[in-house]
C-alpha positions in Angstrom: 103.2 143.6 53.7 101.9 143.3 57.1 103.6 146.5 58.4 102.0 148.1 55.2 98.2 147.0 56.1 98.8 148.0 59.8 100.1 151.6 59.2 96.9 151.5 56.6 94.7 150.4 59.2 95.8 152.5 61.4 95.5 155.9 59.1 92.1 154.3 58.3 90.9 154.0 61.9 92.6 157.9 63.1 90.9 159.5 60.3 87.6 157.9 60.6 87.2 158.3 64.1 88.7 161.7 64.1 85.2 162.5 61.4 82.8 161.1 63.1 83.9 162.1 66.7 83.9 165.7 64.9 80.8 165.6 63.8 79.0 164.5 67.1 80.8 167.3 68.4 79.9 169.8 66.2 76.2 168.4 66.4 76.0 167.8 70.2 78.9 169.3 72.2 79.4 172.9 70.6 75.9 174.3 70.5 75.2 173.9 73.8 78.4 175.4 75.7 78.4 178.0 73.4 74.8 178.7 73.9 75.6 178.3 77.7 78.2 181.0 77.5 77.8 183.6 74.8 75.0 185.9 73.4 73.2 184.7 70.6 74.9 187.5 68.5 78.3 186.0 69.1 77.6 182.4 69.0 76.8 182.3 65.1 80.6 183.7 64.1 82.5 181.5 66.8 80.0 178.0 65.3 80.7 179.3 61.6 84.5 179.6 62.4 84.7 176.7 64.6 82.7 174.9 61.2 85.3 176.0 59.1 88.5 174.6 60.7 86.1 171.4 61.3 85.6 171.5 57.3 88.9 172.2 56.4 90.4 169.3 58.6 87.6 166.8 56.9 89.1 168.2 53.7 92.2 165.8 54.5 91.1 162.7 57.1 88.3 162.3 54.5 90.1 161.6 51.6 92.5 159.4 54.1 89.8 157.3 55.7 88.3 156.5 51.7 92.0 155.7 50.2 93.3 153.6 52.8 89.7 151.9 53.2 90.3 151.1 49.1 93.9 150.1 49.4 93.0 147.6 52.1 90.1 146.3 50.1 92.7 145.9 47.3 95.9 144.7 49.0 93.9 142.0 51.0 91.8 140.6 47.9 88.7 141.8 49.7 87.3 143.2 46.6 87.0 139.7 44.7 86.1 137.7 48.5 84.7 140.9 50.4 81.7 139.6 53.1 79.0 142.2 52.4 79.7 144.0 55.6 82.5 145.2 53.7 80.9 145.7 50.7 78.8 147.9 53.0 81.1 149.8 54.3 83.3 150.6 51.2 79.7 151.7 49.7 78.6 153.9 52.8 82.3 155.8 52.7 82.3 156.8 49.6 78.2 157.7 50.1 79.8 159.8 53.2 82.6 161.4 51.1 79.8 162.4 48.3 77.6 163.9 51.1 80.3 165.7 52.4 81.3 167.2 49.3 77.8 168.2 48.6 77.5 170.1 52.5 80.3 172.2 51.5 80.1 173.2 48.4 76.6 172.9 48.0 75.6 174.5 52.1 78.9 175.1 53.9 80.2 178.0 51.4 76.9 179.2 50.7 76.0 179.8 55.0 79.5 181.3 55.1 78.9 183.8 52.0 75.3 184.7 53.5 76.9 185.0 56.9 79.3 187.6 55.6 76.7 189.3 53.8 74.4 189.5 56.7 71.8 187.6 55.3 70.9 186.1 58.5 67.5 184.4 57.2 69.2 182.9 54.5 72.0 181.8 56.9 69.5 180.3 59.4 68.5 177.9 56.9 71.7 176.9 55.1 72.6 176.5 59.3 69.5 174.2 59.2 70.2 172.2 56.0 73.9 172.1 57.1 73.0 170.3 60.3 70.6 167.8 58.7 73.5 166.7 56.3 75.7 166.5 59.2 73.5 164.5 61.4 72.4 162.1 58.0 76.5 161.7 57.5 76.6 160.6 61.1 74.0 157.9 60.9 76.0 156.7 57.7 79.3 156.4 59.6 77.1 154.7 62.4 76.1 151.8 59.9 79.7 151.8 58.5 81.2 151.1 61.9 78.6 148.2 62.5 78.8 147.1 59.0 82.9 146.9 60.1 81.6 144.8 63.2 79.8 142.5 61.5 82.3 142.0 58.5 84.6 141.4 61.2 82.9 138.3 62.4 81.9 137.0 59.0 78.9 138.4 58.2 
C-alpha cells in the first residue's frame, strides 16, 4: 500500500507541477521571447501552435493530477477525516479541470477556427479571454498548492 500512495503521489505532484509551470510559461515566458524575436505576423501562428501542444498535453496531466488527487483522498480515508486544506484543494482541482475544459472548448477551439479563418479581430479577443482563463486557472493552482501546505501542517 505504501508503494501504491507514493507512485500516486508522485504522478500527482509530475502532473500538477508540469500544469502549472506550463501555464506561467505560456503566460510569462513565451510572449515575450517571441515578441523579442519574430514579427508580429509570425508570432500569432508559432503562440497558437505552441498553445495547442500546451493544450493537448493538459488533455492528459489534467486528468492525472485530478484521479490520483481522488485516489489518495480515498485510499488514505481523507475523504471522511480530510483537514479543510484538503477539502480545498480536492474542490479547487476539480474547479481547475472545469475551467480548463471550458478554455478549450469554449475559447481555445474557437481562437484556433477564427485564426484559420483569418478573423483576426475575433481571434484577438478569444486570445484575450483565453489568457484571462489561463491566468484565473493559475491563481487557482496557487491556492491549491498553499491549501496543500497548510493541510500539510494540520490546518
Amino acid at each position: 500500500m505504501a508503494l501504491t500512495l507514493a507512485l500516486l503521489l508522485a504522478v500527482h505532484l509530475l502532473a500538477a507541477s508540469f500544469w502549472l509551470g506550463g501555464m506561467a510559461f505560456m503566460l510569462w515566458i513565451a510572449p515575450p521571447a517571441l515578441a523579442a524575436r519574430l514579427p508580429p505576423e509570425q508570432q500569432g501562428p508559432l503562440r497558437l501552435a505552441l498553445l495547442g501542444r500546451f493544450l493537448a498535453a493538459v488533455w492528459i496531466a489534467m486528468p492525472l493530477t485530478l484521479a490520483s488527487g481522488y485516489a489518495l483522498f480515498a485510499l488514505t480515508g481523507a475523504a471522511v477525516r480530510a483537514s479543510p486544506g484538503l477539502h480545498a484543494m480536492a474542490g479547487l482541482g476539480t474547479l481547475m479541470g472545469a475551467v480548463f475544459a471550458g478554455l478549450y472548448f469554449g475559447v481555445f477551439r474557437p481562437l484556433r477556427a477564427a485564426a484559420a479563418a483569418g478573423e483576426r479581430e475575433r481571434a484577438a479577443r478569444l486570445a484575450g479571454r483565453l489568457r484571462k482563463l489561463v491566468l484565473l486557472n493559475l491563481g487557482f493552482g496557487t491556492l491549491v498548492v498553499l491549501a496543500a501546505a497548510l493541510a500539510r501542517y494540520g490546518h
